[in-house]
Gaussian input, Z-matrix of N, CA and C with variables (Angstrom, degrees):
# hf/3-21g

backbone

0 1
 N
 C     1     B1
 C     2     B2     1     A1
 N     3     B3     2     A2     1     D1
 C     4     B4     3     A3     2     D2
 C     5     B5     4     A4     3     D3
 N     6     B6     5     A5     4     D4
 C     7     B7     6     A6     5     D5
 C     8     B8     7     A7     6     D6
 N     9     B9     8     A8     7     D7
 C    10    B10     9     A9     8     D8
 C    11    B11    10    A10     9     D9
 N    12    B12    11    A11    10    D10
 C    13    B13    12    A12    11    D11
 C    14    B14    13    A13    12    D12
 N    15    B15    14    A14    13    D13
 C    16    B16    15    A15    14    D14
 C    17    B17    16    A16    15    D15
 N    18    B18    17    A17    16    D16
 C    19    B19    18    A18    17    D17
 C    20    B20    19    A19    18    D18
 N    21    B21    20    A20    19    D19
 C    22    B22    21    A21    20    D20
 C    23    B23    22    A22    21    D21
 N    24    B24    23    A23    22    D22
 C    25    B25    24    A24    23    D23
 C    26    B26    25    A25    24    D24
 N    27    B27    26    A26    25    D25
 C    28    B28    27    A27    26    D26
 C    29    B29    28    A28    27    D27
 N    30    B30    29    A29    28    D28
 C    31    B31    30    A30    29    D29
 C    32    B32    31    A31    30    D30
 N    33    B33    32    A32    31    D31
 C    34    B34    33    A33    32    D32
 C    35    B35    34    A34    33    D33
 N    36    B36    35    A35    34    D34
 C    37    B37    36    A36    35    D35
 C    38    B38    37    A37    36    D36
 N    39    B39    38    A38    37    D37
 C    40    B40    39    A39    38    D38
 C    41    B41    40    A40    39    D39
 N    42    B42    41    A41    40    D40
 C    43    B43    42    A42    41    D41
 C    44    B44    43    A43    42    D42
 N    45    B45    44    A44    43    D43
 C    46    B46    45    A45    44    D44
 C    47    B47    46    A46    45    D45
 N    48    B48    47    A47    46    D46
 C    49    B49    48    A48    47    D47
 C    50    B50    49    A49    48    D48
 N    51    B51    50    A50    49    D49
 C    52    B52    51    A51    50    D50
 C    53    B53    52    A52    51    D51
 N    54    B54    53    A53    52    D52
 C    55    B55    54    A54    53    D53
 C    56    B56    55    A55    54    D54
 N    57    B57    56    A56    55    D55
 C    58    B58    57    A57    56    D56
 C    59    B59    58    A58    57    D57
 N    60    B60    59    A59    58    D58
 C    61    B61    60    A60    59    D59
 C    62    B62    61    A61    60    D60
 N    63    B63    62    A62    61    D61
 C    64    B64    63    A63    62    D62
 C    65    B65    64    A64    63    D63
 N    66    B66    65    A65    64    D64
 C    67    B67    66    A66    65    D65
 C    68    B68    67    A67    66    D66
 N    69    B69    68    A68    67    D67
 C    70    B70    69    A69    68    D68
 C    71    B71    70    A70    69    D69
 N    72    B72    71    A71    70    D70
 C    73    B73    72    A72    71    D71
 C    74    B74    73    A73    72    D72
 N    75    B75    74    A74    73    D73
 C    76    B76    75    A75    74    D74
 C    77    B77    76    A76    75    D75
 N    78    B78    77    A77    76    D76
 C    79    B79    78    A78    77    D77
 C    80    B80    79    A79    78    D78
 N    81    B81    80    A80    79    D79
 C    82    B82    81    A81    80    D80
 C    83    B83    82    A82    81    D81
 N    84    B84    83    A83    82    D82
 C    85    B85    84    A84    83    D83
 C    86    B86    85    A85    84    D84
 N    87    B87    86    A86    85    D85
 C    88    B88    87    A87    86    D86
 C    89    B89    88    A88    87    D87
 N    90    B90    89    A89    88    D88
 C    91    B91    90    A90    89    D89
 C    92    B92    91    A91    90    D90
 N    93    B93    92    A92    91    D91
 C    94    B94    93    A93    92    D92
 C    95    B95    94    A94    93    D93
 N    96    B96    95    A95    94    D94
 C    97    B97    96    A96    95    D95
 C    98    B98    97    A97    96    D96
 N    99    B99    98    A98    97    D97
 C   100   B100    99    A99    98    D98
 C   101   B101   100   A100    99    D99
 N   102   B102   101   A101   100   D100
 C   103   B103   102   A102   101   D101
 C   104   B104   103   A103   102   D102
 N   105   B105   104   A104   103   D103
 C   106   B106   105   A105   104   D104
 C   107   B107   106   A106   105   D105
 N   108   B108   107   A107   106   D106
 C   109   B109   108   A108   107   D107
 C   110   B110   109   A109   108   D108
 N   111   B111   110   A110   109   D109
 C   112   B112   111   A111   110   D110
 C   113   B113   112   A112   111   D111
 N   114   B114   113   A113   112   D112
 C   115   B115   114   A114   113   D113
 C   116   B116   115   A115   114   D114
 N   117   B117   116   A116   115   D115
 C   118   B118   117   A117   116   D116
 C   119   B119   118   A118   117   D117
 N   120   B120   119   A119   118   D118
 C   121   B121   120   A120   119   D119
 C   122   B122   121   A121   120   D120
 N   123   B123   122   A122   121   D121
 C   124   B124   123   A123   122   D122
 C   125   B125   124   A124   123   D123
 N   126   B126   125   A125   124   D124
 C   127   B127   126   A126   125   D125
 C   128   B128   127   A127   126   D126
 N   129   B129   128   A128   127   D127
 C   130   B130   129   A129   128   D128
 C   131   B131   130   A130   129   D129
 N   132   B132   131   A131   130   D130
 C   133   B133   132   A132   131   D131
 C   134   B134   133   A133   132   D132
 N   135   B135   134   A134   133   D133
 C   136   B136   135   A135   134   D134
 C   137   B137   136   A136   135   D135
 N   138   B138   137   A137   136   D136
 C   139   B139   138   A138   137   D137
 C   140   B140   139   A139   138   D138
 N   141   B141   140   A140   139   D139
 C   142   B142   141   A141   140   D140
 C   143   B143   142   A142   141   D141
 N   144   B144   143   A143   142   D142
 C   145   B145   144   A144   143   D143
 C   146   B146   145   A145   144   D144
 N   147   B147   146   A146   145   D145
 C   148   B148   147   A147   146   D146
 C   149   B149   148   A148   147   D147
 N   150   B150   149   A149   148   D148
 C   151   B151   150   A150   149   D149
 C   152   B152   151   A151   150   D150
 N   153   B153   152   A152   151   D151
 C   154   B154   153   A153   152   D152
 C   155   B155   154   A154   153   D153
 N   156   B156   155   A155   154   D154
 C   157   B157   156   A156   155   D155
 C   158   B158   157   A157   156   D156
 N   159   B159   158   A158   157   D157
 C   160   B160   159   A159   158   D158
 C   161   B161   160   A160   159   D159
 N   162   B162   161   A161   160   D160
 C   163   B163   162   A162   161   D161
 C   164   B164   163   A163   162   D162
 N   165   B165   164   A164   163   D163
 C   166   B166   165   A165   164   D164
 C   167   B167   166   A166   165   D165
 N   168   B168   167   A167   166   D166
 C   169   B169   168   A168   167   D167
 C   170   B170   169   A169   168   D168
 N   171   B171   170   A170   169   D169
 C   172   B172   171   A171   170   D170
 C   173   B173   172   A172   171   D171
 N   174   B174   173   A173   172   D172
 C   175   B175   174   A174   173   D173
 C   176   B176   175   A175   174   D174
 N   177   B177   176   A176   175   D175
 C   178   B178   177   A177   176   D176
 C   179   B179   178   A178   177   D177
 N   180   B180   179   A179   178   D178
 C   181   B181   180   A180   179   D179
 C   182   B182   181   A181   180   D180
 N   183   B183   182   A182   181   D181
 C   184   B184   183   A183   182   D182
 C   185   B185   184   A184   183   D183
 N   186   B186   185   A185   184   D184
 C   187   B187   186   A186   185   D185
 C   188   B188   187   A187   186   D186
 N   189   B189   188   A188   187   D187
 C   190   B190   189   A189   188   D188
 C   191   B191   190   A190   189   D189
 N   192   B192   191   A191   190   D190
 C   193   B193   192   A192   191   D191
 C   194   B194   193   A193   192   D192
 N   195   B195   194   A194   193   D193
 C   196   B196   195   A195   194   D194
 C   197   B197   196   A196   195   D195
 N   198   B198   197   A197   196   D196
 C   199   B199   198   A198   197   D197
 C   200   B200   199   A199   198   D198
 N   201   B201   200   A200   199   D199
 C   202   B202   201   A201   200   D200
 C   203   B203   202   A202   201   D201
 N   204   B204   203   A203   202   D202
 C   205   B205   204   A204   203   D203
 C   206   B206   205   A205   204   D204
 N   207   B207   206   A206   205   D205
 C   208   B208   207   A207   206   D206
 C   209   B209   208   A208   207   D207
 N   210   B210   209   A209   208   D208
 C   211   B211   210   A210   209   D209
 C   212   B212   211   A211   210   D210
 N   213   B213   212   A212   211   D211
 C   214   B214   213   A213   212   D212
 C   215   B215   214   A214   213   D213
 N   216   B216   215   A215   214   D214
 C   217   B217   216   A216   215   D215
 C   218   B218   217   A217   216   D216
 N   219   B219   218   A218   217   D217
 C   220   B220   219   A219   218   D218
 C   221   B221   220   A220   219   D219
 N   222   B222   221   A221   220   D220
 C   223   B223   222   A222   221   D221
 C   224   B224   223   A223   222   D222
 N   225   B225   224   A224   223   D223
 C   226   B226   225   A225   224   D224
 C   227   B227   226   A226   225   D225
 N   228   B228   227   A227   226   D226
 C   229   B229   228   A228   227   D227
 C   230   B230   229   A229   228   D228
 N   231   B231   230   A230   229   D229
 C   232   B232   231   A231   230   D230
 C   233   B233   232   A232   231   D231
 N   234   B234   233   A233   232   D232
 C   235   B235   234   A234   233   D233
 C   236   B236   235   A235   234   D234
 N   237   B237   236   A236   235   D235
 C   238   B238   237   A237   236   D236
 C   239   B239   238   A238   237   D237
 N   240   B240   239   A239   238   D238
 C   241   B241   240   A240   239   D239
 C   242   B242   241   A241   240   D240
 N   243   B243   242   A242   241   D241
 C   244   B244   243   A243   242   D242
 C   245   B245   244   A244   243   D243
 N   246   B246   245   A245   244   D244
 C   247   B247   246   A246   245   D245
 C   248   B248   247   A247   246   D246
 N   249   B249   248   A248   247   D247
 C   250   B250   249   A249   248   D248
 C   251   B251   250   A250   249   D249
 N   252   B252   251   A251   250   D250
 C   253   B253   252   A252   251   D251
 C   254   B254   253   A253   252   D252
 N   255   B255   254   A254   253   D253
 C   256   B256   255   A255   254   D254
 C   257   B257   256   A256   255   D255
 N   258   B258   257   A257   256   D256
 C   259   B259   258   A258   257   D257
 C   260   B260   259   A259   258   D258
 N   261   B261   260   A260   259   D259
 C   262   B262   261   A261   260   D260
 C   263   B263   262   A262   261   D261
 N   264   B264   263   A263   262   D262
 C   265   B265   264   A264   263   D263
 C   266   B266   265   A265   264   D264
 N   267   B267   266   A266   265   D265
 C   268   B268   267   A267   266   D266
 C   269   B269   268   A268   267   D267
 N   270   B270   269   A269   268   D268
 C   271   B271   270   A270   269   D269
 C   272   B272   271   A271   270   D270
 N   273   B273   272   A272   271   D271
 C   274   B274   273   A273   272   D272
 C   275   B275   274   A274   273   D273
 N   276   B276   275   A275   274   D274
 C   277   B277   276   A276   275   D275
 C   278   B278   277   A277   276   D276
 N   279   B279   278   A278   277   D277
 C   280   B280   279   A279   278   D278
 C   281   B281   280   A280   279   D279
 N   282   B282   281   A281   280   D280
 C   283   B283   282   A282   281   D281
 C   284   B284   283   A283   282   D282
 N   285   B285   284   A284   283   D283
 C   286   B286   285   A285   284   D284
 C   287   B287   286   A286   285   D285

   B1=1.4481
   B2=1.5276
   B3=1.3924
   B4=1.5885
   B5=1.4762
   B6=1.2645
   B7=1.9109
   B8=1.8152
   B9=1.4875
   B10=1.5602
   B11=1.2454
   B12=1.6625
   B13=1.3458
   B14=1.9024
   B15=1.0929
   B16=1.4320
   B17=1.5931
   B18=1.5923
   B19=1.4064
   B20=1.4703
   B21=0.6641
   B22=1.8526
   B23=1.2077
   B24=1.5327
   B25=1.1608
   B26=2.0002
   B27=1.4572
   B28=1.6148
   B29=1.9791
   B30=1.0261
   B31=2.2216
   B32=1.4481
   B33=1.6388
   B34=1.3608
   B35=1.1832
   B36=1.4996
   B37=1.3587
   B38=1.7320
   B39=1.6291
   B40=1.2434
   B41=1.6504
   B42=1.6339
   B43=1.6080
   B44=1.4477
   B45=1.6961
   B46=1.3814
   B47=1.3780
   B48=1.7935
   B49=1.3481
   B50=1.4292
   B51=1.5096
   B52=1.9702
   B53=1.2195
   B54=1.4519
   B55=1.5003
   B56=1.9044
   B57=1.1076
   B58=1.7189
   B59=1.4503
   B60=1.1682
   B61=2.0038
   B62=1.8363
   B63=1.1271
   B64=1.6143
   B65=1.9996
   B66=1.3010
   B67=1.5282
   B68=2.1011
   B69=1.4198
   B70=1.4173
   B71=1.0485
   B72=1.6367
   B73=1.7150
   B74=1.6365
   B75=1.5319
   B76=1.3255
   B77=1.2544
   B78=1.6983
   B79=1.0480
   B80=1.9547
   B81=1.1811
   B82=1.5288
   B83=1.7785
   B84=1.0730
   B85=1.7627
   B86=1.7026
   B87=1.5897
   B88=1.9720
   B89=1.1431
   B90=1.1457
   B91=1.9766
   B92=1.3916
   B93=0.8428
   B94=1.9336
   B95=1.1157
   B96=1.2467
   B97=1.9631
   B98=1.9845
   B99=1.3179
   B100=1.5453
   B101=0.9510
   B102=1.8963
   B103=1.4585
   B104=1.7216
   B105=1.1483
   B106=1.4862
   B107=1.5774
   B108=1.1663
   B109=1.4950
   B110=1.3750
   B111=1.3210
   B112=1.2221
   B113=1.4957
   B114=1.6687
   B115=1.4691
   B116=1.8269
   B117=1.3895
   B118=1.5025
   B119=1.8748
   B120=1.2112
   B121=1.8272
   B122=1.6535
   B123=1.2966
   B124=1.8279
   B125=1.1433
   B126=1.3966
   B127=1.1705
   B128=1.6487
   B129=1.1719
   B130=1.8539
   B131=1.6589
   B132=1.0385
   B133=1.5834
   B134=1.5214
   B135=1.6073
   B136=1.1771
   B137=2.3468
   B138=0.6249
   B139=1.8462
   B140=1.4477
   B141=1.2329
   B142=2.0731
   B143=1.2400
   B144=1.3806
   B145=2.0319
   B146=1.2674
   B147=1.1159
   B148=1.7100
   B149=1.7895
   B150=1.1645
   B151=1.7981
   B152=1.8582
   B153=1.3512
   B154=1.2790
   B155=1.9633
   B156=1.7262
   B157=1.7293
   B158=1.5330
   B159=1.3849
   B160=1.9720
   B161=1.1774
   B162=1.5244
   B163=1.4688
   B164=1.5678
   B165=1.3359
   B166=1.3169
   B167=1.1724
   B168=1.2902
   B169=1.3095
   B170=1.4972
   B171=1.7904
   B172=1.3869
   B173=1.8281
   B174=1.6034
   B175=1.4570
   B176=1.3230
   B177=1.0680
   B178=1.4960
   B179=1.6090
   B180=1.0890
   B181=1.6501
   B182=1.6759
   B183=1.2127
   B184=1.9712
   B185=1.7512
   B186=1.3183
   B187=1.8593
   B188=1.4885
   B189=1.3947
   B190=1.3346
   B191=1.6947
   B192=1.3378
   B193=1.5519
   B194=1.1548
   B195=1.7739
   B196=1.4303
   B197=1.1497
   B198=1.3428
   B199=1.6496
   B200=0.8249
   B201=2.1363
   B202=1.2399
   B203=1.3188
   B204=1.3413
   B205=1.3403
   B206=1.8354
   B207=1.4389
   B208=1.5095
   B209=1.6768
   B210=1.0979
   B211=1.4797
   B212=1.5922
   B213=1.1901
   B214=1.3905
   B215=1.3048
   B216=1.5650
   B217=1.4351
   B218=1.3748
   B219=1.4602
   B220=1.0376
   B221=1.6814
   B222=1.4095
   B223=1.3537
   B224=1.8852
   B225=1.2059
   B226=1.6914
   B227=1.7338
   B228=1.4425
   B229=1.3887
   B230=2.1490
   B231=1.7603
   B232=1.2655
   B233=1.0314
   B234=1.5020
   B235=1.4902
   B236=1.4893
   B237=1.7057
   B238=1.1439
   B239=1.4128
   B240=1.3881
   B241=1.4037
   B242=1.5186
   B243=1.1702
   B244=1.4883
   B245=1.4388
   B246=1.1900
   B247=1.5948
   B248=1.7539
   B249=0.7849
   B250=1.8653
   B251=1.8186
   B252=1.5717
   B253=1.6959
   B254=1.7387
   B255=1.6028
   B256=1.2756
   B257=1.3443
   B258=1.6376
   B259=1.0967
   B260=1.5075
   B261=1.2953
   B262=1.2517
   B263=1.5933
   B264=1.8819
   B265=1.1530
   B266=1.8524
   B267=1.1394
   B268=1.5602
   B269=2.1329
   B270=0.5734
   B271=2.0992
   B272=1.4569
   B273=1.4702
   B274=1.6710
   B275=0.8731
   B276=1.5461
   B277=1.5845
   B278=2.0085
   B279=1.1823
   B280=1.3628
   B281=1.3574
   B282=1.3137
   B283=1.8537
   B284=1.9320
   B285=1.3770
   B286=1.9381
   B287=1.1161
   A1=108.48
   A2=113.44
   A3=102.00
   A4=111.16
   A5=88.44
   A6=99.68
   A7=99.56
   A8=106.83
   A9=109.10
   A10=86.93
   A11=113.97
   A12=130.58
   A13=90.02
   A14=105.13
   A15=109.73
   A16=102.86
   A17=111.22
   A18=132.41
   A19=146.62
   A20=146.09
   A21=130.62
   A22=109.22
   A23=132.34
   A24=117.83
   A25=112.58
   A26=108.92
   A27=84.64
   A28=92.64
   A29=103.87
   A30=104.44
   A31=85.61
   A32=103.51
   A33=105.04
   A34=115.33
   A35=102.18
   A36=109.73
   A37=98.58
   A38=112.40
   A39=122.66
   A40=120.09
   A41=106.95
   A42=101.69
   A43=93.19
   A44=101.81
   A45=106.54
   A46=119.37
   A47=127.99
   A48=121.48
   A49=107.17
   A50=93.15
   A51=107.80
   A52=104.28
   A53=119.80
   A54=112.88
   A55=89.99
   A56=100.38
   A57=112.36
   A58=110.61
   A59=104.62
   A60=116.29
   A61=99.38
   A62=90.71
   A63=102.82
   A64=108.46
   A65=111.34
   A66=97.21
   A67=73.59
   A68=92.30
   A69=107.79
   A70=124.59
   A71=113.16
   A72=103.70
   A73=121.48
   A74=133.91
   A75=134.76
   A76=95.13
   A77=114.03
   A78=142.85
   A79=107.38
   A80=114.84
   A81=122.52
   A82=89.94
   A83=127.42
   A84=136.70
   A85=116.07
   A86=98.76
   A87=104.36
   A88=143.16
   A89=138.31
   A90=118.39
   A91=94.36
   A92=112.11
   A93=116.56
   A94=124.98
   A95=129.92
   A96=124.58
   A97=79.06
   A98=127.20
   A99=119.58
   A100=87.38
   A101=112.65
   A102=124.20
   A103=118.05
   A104=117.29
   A105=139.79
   A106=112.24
   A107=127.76
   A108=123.16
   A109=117.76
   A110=136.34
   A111=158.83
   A112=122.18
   A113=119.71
   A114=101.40
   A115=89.18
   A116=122.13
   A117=126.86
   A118=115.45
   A119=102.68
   A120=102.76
   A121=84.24
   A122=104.16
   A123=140.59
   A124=90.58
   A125=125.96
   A126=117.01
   A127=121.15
   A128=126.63
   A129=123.08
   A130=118.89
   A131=137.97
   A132=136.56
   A133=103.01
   A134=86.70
   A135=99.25
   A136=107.11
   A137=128.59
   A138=129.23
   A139=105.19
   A140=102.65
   A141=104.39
   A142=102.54
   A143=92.80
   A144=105.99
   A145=103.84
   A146=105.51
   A147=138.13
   A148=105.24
   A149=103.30
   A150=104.21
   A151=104.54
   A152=133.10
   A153=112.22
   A154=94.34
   A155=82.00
   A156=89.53
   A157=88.16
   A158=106.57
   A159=116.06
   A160=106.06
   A161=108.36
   A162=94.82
   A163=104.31
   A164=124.38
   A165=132.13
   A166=132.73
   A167=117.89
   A168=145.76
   A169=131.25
   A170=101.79
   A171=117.17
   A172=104.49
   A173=118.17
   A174=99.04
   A175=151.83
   A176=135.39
   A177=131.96
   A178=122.96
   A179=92.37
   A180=105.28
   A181=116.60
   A182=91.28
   A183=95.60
   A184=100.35
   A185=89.65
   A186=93.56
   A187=113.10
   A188=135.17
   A189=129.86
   A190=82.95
   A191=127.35
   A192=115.86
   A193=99.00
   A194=107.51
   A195=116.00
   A196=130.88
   A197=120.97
   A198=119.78
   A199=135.84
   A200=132.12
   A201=131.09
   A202=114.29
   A203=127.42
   A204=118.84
   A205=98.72
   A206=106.42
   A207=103.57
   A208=117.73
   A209=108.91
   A210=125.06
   A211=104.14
   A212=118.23
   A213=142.79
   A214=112.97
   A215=125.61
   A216=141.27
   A217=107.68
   A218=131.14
   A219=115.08
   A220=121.90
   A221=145.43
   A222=125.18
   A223=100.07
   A224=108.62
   A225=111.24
   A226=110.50
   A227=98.98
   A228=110.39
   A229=105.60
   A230=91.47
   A231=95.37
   A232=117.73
   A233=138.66
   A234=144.34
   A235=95.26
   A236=122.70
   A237=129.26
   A238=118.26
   A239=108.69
   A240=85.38
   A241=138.13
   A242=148.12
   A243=134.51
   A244=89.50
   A245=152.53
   A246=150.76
   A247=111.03
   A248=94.52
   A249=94.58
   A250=116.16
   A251=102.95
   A252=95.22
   A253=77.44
   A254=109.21
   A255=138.99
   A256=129.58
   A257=120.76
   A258=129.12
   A259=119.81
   A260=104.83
   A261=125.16
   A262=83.16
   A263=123.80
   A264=103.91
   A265=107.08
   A266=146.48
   A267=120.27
   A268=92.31
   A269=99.95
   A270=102.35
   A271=109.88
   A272=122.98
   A273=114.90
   A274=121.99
   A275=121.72
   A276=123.35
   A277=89.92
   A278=106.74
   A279=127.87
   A280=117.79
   A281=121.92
   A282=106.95
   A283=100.30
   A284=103.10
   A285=102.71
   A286=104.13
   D1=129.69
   D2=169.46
   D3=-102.69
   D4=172.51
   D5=-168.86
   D6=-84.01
   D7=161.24
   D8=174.48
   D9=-137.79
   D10=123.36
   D11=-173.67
   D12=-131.55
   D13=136.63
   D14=-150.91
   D15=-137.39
   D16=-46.48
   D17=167.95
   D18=-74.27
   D19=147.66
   D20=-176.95
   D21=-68.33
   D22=134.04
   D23=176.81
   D24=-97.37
   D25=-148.83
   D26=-178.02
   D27=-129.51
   D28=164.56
   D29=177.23
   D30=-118.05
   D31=139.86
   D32=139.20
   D33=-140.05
   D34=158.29
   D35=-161.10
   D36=-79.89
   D37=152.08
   D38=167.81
   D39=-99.38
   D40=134.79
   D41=178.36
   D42=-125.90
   D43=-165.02
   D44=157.03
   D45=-58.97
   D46=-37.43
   D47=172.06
   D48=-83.02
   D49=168.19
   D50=167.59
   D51=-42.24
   D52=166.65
   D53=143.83
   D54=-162.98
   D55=136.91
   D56=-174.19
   D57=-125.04
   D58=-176.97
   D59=-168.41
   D60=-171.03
   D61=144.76
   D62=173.21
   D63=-51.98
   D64=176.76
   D65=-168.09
   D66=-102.79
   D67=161.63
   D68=163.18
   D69=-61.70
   D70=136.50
   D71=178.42
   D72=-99.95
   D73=134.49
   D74=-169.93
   D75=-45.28
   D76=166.54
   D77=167.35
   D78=-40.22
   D79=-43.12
   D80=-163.58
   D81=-98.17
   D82=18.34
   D83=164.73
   D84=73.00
   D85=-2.90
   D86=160.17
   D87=-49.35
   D88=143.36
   D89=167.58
   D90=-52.05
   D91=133.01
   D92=148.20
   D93=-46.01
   D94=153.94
   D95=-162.42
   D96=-114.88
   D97=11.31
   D98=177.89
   D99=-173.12
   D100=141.11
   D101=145.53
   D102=-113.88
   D103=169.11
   D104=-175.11
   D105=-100.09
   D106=80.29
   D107=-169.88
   D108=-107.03
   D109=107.57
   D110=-173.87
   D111=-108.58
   D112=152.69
   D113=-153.60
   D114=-150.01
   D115=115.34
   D116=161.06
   D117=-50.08
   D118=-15.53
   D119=177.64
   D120=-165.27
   D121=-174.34
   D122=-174.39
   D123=-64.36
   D124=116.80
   D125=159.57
   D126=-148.29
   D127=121.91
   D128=-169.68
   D129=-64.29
   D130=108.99
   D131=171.81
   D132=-108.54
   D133=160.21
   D134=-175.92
   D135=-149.50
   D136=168.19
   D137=-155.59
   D138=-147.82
   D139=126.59
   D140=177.19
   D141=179.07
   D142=173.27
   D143=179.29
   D144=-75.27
   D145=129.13
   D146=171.39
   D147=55.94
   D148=-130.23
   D149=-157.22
   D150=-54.64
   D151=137.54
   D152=170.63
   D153=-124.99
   D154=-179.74
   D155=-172.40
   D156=-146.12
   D157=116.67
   D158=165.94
   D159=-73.94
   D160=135.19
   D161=153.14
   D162=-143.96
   D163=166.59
   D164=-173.18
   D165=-7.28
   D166=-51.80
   D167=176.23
   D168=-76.67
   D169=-12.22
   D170=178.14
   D171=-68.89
   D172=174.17
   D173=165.60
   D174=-64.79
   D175=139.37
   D176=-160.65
   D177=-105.00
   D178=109.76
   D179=-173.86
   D180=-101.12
   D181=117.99
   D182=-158.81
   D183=-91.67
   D184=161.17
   D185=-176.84
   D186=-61.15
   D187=127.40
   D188=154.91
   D189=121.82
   D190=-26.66
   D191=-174.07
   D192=-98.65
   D193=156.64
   D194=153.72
   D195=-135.42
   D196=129.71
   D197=167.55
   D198=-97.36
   D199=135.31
   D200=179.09
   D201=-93.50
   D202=131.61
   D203=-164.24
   D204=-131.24
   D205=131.92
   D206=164.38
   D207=-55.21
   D208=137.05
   D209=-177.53
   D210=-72.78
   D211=-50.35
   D212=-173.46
   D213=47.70
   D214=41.51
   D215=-174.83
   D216=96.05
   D217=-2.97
   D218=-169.37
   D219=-70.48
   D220=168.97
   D221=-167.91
   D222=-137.37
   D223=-5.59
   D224=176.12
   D225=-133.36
   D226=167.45
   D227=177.03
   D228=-157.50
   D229=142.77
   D230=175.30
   D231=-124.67
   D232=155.93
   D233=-164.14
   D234=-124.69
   D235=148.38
   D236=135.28
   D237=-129.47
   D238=166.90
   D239=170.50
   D240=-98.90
   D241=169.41
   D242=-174.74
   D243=-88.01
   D244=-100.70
   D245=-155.40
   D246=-130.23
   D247=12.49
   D248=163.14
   D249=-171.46
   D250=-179.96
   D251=-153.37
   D252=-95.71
   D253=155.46
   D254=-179.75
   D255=-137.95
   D256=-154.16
   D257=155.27
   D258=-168.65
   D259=137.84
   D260=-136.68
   D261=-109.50
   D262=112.89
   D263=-171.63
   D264=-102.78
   D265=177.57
   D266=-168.91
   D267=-148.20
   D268=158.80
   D269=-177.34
   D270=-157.59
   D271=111.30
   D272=146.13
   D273=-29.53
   D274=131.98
   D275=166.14
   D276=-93.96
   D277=140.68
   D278=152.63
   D279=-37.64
   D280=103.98
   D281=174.50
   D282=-55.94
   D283=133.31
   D284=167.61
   D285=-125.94

């Protein structure tokens, strides 16, 4: 199955601290029921209702991979980085 990404998604940059952003909204202005999360270096995220905070131990999304993860209502996401500064890129999946 391929993905239909239709919408802008959001980057955030990675430091030594968290730093988060609302999740992207689909093309039709919904949370997405899936996002597309991609990473320029090592970096830990983490997904929840309203403000979030990554930390080390959250999941780790390595440069060149990507993971789609159910949102499951959630409406934020936070990035840190594993050992250098990045960017953490994030995409609506299309409800199909």
């Amino acid at each position: 199955m391929s993905l239909q990404i239709f919408a802008t998604g959001v980057n955030i940059t990675t430091g030594a601290a968290s730093a988060g952003a609302t999740l992207p909204l689909t093309s039709s202005g919904t949370v997405p029921r899936y996002v597309r999360i991609a990473a320029t270096v090592a970096a830990c995220v983490r997904i929840g209702t309203g403000a979030q905070t990554a930390v080390a131990t959250d999941m780790l999304v390595m440069p060149g991979d990507a993971v789609i993860i159910s949102t499951n209502g959630c409406t934020h996401i936070a990035a840190i980085q594993q050992s250098a500064a990045g960017v953490v890129q994030v995409s609506p999946v299309e409800d199909v």
